[in-house]
C-alpha positions in Angstrom: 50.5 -30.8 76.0 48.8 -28.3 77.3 46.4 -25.5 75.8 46.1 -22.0 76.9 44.2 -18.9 76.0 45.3 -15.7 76.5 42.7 -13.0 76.8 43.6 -9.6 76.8 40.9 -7.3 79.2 42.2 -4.3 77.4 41.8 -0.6 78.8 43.5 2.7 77.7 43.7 5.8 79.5 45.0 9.0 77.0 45.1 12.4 77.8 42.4 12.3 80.7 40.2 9.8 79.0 38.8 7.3 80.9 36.9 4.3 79.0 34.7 1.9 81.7 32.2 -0.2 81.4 31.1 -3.0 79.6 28.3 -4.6 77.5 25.5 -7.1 78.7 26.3 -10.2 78.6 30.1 -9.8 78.3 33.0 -12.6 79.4 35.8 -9.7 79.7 35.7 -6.9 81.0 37.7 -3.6 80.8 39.4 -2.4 83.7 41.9 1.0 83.7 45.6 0.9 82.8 47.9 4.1 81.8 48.8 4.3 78.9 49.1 0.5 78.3 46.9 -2.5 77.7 46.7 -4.9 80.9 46.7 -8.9 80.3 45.6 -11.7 82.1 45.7 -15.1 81.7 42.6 -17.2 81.7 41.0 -20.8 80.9 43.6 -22.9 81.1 42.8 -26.8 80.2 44.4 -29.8 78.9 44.1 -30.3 74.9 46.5 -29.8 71.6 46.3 -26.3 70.8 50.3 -25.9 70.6 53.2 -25.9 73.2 53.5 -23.2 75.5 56.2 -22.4 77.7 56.1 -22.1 81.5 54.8 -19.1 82.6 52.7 -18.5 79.3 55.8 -17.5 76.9 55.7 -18.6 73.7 57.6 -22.3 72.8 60.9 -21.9 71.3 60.1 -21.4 67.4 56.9 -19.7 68.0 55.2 -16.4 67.1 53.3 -14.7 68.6 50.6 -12.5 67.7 47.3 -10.7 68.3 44.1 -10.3 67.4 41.3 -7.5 69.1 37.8 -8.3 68.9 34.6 -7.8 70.9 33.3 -11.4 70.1 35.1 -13.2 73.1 33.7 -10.1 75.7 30.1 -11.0 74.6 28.1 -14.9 75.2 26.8 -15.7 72.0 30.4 -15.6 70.6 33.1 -16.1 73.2 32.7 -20.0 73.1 33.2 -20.4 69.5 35.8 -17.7 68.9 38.0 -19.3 71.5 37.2 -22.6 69.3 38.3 -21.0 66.2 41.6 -19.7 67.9 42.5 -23.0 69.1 41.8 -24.5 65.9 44.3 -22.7 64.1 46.7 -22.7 66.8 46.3 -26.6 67.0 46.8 -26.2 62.5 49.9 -24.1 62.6 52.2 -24.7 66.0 54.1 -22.5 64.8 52.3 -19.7 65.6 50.6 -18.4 68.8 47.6 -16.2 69.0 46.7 -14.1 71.9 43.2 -12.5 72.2 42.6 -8.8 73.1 38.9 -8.8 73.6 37.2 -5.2 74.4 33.5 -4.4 74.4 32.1 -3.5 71.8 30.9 -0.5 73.1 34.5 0.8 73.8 35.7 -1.0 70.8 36.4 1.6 68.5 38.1 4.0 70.6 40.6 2.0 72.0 41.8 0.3 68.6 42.2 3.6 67.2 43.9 5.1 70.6 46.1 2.0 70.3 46.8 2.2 66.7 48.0 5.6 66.5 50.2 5.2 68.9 51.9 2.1 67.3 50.5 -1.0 69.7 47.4 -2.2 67.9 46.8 -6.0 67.7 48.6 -7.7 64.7 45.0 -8.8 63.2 42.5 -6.3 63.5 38.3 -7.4 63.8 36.1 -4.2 63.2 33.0 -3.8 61.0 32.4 -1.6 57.5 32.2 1.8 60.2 34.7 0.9 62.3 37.8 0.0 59.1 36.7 3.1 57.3 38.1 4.9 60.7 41.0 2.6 61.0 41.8 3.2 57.2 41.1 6.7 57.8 43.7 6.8 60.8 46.7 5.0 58.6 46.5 1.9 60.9 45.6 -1.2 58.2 48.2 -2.7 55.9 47.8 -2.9 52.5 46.7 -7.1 51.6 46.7 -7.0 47.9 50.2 -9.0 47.7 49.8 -11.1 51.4 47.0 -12.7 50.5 46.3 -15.1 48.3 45.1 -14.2 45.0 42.6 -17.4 45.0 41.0 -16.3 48.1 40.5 -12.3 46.9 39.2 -13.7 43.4 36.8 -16.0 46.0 35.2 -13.0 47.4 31.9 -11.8 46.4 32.5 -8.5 44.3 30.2 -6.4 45.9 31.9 -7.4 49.8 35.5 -7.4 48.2 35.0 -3.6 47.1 33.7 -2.7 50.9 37.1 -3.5 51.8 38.8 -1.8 49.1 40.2 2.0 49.4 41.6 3.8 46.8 42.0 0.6 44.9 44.1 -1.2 47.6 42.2 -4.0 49.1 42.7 -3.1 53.4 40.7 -5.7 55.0 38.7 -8.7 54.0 34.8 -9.9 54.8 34.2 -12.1 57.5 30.5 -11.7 58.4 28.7 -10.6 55.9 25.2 -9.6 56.9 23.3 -8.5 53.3 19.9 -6.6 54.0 17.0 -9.0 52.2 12.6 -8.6 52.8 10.8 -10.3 56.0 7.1 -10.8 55.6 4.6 -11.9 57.8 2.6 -15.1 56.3 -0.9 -14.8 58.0 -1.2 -10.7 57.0 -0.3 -11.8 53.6 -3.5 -14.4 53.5 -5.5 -12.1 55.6 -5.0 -9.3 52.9 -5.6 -11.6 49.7 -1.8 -12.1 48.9 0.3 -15.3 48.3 2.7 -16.0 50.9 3.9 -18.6 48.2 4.8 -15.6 46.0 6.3 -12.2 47.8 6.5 -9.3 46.0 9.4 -9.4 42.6 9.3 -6.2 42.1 9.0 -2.7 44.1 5.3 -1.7 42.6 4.5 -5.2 43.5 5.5 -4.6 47.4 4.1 -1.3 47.7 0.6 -2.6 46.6 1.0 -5.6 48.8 2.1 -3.4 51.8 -0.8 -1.2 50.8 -3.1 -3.9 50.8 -2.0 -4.8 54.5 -2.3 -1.4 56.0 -6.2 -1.4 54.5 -6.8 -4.9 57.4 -6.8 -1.5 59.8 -6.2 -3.1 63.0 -5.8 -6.4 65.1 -7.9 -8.2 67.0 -6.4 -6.4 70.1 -7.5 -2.7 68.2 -3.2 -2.4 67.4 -3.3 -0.4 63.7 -1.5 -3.2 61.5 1.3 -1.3 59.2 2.0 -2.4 55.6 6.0 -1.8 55.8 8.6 -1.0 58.3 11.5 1.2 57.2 13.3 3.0 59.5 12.8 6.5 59.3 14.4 8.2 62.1 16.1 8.3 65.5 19.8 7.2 64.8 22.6 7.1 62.5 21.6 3.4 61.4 18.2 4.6 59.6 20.5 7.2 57.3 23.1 3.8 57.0 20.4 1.2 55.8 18.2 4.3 53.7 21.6 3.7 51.2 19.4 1.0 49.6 16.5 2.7 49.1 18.0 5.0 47.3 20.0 2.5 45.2 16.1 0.8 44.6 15.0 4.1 42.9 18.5 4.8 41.1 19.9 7.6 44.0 23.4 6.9 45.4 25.3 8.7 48.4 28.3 9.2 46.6 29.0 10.3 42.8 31.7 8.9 40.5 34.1 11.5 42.0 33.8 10.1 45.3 31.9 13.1 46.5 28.8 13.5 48.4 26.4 14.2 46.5 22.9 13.4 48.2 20.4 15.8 46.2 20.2 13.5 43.1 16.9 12.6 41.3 16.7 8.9 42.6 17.3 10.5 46.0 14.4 12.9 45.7 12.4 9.8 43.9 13.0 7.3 46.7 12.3 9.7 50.0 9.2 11.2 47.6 8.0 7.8 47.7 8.7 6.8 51.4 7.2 10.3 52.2 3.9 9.6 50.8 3.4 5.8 52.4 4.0 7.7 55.4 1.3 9.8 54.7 -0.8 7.1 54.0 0.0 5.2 57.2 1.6 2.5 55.6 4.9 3.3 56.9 5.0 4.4 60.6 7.0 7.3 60.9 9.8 8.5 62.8 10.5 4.8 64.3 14.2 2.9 64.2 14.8 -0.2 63.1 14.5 -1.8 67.3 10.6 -0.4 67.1 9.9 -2.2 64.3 11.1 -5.1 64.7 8.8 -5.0 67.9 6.2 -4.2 65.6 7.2 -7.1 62.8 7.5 -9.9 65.8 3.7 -9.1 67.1 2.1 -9.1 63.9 1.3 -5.6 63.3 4.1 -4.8 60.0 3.5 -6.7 57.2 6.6 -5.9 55.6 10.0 -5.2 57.2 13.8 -5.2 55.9 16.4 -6.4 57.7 19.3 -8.4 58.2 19.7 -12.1 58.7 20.4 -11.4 62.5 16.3 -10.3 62.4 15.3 -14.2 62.5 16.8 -14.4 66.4 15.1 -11.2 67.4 11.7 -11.7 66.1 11.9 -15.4 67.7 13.3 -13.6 71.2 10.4 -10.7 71.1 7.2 -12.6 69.7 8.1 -15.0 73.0 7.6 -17.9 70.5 11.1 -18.4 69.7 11.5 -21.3 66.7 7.6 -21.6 66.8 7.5 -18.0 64.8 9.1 -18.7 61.6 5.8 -20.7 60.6 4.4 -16.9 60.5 7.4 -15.7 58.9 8.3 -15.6 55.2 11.5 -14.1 53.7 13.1 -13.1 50.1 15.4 -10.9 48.3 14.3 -7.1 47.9 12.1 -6.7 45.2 13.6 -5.1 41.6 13.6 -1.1 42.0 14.2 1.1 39.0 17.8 -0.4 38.3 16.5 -4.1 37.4 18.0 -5.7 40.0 17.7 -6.0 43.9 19.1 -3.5 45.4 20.6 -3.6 48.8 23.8 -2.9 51.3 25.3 -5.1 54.0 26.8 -4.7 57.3 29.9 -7.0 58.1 32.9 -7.9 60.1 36.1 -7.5 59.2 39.4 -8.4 59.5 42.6 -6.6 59.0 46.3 -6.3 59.4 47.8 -3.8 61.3 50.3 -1.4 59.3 53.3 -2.2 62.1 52.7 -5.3 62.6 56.0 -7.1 62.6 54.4 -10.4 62.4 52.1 -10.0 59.0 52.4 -12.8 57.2 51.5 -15.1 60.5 48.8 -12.6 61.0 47.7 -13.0 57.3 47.4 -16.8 57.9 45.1 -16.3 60.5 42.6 -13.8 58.4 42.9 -16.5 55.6 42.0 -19.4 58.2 39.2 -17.5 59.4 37.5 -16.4 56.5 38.7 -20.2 54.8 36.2 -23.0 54.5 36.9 -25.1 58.0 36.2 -21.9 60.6 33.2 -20.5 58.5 31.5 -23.9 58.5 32.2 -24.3 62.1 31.1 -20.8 63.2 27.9 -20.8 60.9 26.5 -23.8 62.8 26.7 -22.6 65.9 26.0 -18.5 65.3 24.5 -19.0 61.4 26.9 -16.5 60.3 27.1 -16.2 56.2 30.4 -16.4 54.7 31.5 -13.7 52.0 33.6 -16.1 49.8 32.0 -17.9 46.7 32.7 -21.3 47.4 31.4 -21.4 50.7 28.5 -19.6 50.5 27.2 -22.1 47.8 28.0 -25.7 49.9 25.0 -27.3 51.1 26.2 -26.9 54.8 25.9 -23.1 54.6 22.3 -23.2 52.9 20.6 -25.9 55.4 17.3 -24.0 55.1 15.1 -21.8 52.6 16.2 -19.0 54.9 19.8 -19.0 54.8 19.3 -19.9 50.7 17.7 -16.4 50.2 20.3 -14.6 52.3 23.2 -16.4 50.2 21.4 -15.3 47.1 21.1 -11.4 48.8 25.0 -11.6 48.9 25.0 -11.7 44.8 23.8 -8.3 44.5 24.8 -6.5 48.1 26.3 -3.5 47.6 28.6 -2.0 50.4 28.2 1.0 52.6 29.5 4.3 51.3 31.7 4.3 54.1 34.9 5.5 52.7 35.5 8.7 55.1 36.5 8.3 59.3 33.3 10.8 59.3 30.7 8.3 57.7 28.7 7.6 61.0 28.3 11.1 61.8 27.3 11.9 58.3 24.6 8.9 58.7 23.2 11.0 61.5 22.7 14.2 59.3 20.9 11.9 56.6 18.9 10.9 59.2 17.8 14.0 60.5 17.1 15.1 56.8 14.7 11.6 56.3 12.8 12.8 59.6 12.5 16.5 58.5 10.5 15.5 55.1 8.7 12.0 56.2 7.7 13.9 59.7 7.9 17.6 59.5 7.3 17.8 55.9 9.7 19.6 55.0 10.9 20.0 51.0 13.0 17.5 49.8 15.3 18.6 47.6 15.8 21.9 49.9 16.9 19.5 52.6 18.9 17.4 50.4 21.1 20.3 49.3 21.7 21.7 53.1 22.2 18.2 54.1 24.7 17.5 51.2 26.5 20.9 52.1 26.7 20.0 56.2 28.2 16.7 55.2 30.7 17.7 52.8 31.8 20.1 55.2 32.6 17.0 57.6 34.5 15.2 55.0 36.7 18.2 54.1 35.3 18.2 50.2 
């Protein structure tokens, strides 16, 4: 028998738009087609992923369906995506699954150009931006009654209501990538602290961050920084600053739904951030890239971030594995609320609204997200699953590392991204953080301009 992999280089040309290009390190690329998506047949070896037909048609009894995603057009994921596909292909004969892979950088665009226009992919991969767009645009099926009940009662709460709008569950968590606190060992000693015990609480991190910032420099004369939180730049410092504000109480949205930025815990937590600044704990005005450069040569004590961190700090200190025995990590400490507060960023996976195929496209969400693929794919890409029972096995918590990041996903709250407009709205937050941690401007004056600019966007 023989086992074949369709992968779809997909490219869309609409109303004088031209998308080209692609991201480093990709396996596909995207080439021009009018008004259509181009295929092309690829890697074709012997092995038991299902009978095909000549010619690449599906075998008599077969289905056929889709799935877009970036992960087979980048390196680090093509091998083991393919892997997953064949898996289920080689599970359920019945069904054959053809891959529409499209950088990521072009990702967005082209599933919504396709889905409004009624030729999306049957299964749809995006991430909590990208599905609040694609639920915005009327492209996602509703999965309350095609999925099993077991498997939505499985799902952490918190990653279960990022994929919920207006009370219909629209895609479920794949990826899950919770927020939690990296901290650099050999500051902690070098400013009195216990690298056995990180900071519990958030007085208890800001006098430890303090306490780093007083070392004043490195041996090189580099000024050593207490804690690295992104205050500026682009729309992901506005994205992650959600969980500061949920540390000190503040939220983006009220219980209407509506923006609603100029809150007290708002004004508490940027009050806060504002004066570290001043006091050079914080750097200011830096994204999250500049400080993990910072983080991986020693001179932040302190930094949040996701699990994906751990591979960049190894790739920019240049001492790969050899730099977690500098590098501690735990939940985020308890803020005003009592408990740790932070968000996530994740994949996703949903079902397009036309899809004439749903429940085999359902089977292949539910293989994905099920027990056999999430094992597989966290040992080779250490990806954390969003499900309960899996997240607790031994196999997905092999290290102290991956055990705190399982324990982040208890009390991860998801993006505020219920409107198509979320990412640009993340860009006006961000320009209000810079204009009172850098310009110094007052808060809760920028908070209530800001709040009116962004309801604006969303229409409210």
């Amino acid at each position: 028998m023989k086992k074949l992999y369709v992968t779809f280089a997909t490219a869309l040309f609409a109303g004088g738009l031209m998308l080209t290009g692609c991201s480093g390190g990709t396996a596909s690329e995207t080439t021009a087609a009018q008004s259509q998506a181009a295929s092309q047949e690829s890697d074709q070896t012997e092995g038991s992923a299902g009978e095909e037909a000549a010619g690449g048609e599906a075998a008599e009894g077969q289905v056929t369906i889709t799935i877009s995603n970036w992960l087979e057009a980048e390196e680090a994921t093509e091998a083991i995506f393919r892997e997953m596909l064949d898996d289920f292909m080689a599970a359920n004969p019945d069904i054959r699954v053809e891959s529409q892979a499209i950088p990521f950088n072009q990702y967005k665009d082209q599933v919504l150009i396709a889905g409004t226009s009624g030729n999306a992919a049957d299964v749809i991969l995006g991430n909590s931006q990208m599905m609040s767009a694609f639920n915005g645009a009327g492209i996602l099926a509703e999965l309350d009654s095609l999925v099993d009940p077991a498997i939505l009662e499985d799902i952490y709460p918190g990653y279960l209501s990022g994929t919920t709008y207006d009370g219909k569950v629209k895609a479920l968590s794949w990826a899950p990538h919770p927020i939690a606190m990296y901290y650099n060992t050999e500051l902690f000693e070098k400013a009195g602290l216990d690298p056995a015990a990180p900071p519990a609480t958030w007085d208890e991190m800001t006098e430890a961050a303090k306490a780093i910032t007083a070392l004043g420099q490195d041996d090189a004369g580099n000024t050593i920084y207490g804690l690295g939180i992104p205050t500026g730049k682009v729309a992901h410092t506005g994205t992650v600053f959600n969980g500061i504000f949920y540390a000190f109480g503040g939220h983006y949205l009220d219980e209407e739904g509506n923006v609603d930025l100029n809150n007290a815990g708002n004004q508490a937590a940027l009050e806060w951030t504002k004066e570290l600044v001043d006091e050079k704990v914080i750097p200011a005005g830096l994204e999250i890239k500049d400080l993990r450069g910072l983080f991986a040569s020693g001179q932040i004590g302190i930094i949040f971030d996701g699990d994906m961190g751990r591979a960049a700090f190894r790739s920019s200190s240049g001492l790969d594995e050899a730099f977690d025995e500098k590098m501690g990590v735990a939940i985020i400490p308890v803020g005003t609320t009592g408990r740790s507060e932070t968000v996530y960023t994740e994949h996703q996976l949903g079902v397009f609204e036309k899809s004439e195929n749903k429940e085999a496209a359902v089977r292949l969400v539910e293989y994905l997200i099920g027990e056999e693929a999430m094992l597989k794919y966290h040992k080779s890409n250490a990806v954390l699953s969003a499900r309960k029972s899996i997240a607790s096995l031994p196999e997905m918590n092999e290290d102290s590392f991956m055990e705190v990041f399982n324990k982040q996903s208890e009390t991860a709250s998801p993006l505020p991204a219920t409107n198509a407009m979320f990412d640009n709205a993340m860009n006006e937050v961000t320009k209000a953080i810079e204009r009172i941690v850098v310009n110094s401007e007052d808060i809760p004056a920028v908070l209530e301009e800001t709040n009116t600019v962004i309801r604006e966007m969303y229409g409210q």
